[in-house]
N, C-alpha and C positions, 0 to 999 in steps of 0.2 A: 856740302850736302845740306842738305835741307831739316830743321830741326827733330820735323816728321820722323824722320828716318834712325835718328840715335837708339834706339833699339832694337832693331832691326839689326844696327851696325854692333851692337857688343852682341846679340845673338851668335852673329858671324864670325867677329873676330875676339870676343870676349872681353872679361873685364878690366884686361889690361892694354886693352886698345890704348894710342895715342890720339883721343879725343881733344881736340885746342879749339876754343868757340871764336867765331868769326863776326860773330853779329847776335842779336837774337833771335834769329830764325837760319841761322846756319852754323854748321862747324866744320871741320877738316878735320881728315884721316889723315895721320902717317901711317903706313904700317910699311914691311916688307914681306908681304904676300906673295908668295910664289903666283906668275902671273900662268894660268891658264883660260881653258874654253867655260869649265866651270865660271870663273869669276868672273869673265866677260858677259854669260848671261845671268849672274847674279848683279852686276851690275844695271844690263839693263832691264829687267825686271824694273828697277827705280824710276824709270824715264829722265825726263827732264829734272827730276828731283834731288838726283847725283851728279855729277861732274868727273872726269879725271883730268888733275892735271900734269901729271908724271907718272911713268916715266912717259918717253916720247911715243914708244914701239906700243903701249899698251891706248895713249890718247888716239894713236892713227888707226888701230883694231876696232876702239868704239865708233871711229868717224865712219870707217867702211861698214861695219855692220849697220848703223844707221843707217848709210845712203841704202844698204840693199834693201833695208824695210821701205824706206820712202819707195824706193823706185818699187817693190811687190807690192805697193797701194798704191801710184801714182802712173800706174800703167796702163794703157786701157786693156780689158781683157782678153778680145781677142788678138794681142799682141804679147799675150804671156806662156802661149803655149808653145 
């Protein structure tokens, strides 16, 4: 995640997130988060600015939901109805 984003992420998960710095302009979350729909779009809420990369079941959810954005702006319109 993106350094941006570190308060936003103890908003979320609080002060005792597992916050570990990756760069200086990124970090990683561990946590174990019960994975729901909620978190999926508070995930993408962040765009490109977040990442997941485990577990596998919750990385494949973001990619689908991605593609359905792309493809609902990457359609032409009279083919969306």
């Amino acid at each position: 995640m993106k350094l941006n984003l570190i308060n936003v992420v103890i908003d979320y998960f609080g002060l005792k997130a597992d916050i570990k710095p990756v760069s200086d302009s990124r970090f990683r979350l561990i946590t174990k988060e019960v994975y729901s729909d909620g978190l999926v779009r508070w995930l993408l809420t962040w765009g490109s600015d977040a990442k997941v990369l485990y577990p596998e079941k919750l990385v494949k959810r973001m990619a689908d939901e991605t593609e359905k954005m792309f493809h609902q702006y990457h359609t032409p319109f009279d083919q969306k109805r």
